[in-house]
ZAMIKOL-203612 format. One record per residue (C-alpha): x, y, z; residue number from 1. Coordinates in Angstrom, 2 decimals. Example, Ala and Ser with C-alpha at 12.3 -4.5 7.8 and 13.67 -1.06 7.14 Angstrom:
BEGIN
REC:u:v:w:num
REC:12.30:-4.50:7.80:1
REC:13.67:-1.06:7.14:2
//
This chain:
BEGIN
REC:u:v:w:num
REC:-1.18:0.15:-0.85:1
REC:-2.62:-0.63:-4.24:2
REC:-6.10:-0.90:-4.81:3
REC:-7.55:-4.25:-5.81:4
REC:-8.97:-2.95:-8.64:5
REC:-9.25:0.19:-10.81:6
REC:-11.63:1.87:-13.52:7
REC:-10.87:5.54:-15.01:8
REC:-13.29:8.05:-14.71:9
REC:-14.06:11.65:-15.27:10
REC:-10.12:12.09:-15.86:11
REC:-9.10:10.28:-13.17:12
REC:-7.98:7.32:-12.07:13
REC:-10.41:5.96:-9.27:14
REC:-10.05:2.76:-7.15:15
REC:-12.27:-0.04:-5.99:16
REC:-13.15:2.16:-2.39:17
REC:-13.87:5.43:-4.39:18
REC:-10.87:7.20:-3.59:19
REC:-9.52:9.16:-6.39:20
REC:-5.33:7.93:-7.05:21
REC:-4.44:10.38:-10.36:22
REC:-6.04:12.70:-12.19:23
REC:-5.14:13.57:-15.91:24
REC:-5.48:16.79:-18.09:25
REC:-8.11:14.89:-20.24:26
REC:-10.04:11.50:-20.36:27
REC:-7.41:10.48:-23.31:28
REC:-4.57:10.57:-21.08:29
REC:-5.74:9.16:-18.36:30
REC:-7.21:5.64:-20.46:31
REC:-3.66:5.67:-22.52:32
REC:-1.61:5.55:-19.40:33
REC:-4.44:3.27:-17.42:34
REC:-4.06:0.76:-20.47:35
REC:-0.13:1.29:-20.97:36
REC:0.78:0.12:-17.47:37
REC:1.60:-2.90:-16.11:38
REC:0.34:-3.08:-12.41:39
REC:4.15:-2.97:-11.15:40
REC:4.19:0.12:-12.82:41
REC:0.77:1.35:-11.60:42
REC:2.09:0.70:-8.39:43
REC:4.88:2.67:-8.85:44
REC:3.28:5.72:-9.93:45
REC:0.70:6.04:-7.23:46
REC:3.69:5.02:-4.80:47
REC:5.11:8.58:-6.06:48
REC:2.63:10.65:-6.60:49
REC:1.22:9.74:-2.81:50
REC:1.46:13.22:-0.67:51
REC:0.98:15.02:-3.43:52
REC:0.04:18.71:-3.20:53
REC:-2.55:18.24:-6.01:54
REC:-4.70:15.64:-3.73:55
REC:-8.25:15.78:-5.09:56
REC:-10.01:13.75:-1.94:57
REC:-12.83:15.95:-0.21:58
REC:-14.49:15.23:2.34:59
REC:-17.90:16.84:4.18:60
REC:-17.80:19.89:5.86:61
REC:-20.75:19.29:8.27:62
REC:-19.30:15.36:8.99:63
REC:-16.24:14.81:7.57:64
REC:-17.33:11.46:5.47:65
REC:-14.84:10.98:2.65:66
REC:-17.28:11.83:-0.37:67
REC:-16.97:9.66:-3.72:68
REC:-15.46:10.82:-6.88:69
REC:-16.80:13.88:-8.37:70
REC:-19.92:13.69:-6.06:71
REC:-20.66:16.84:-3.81:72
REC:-23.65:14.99:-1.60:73
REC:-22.42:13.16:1.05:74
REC:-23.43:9.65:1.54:75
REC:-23.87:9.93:5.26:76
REC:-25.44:13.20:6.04:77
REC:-26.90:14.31:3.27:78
REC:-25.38:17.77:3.15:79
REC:-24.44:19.41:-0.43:80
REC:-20.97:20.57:-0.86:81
REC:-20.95:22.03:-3.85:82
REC:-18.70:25.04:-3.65:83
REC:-19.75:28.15:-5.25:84
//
């Protein structure tokens, strides 16, 4: 399923519910290929690249809440995941 929308952030390519699709080496890459895409081909890339091994979702270890992009505190409980 394809996101409704999408902005690029920290590297990444993150969708309208928070939920990092792609991440890039650097900011660069990931605005050339963002603006180089047409949506069918947007599509088609996160089509392939779902299941992959280098999935960056996380979620809380005390609840389980899917946290945001790059954001260690989770929005339901509070608790800081930051791993050290």
């Amino acid at each position: 399923m394809t996101p409704r929308a999408m902005t690029v952030m920290r590297k990444a390519w993150v969708g309208d519910d928070d939920h990092v699709l792609a991440m890039f080496g650097t900011d660069e890459a990931a605005e050339y290929l963002f603006n180089l895409l047409t949506d069918d081909q947007v599509a088609e890339f996160l089509r392939t690249m779902r299941g992959n091994a280098f999935n960056r979702d996380e979620f809380c270890d005390e609840c389980g809440t899917l946290l945001s992009a790059g954001n260690h505190i989770c929005p339901k409980c509070g608790h800081d995941n930051e791993h050290t």
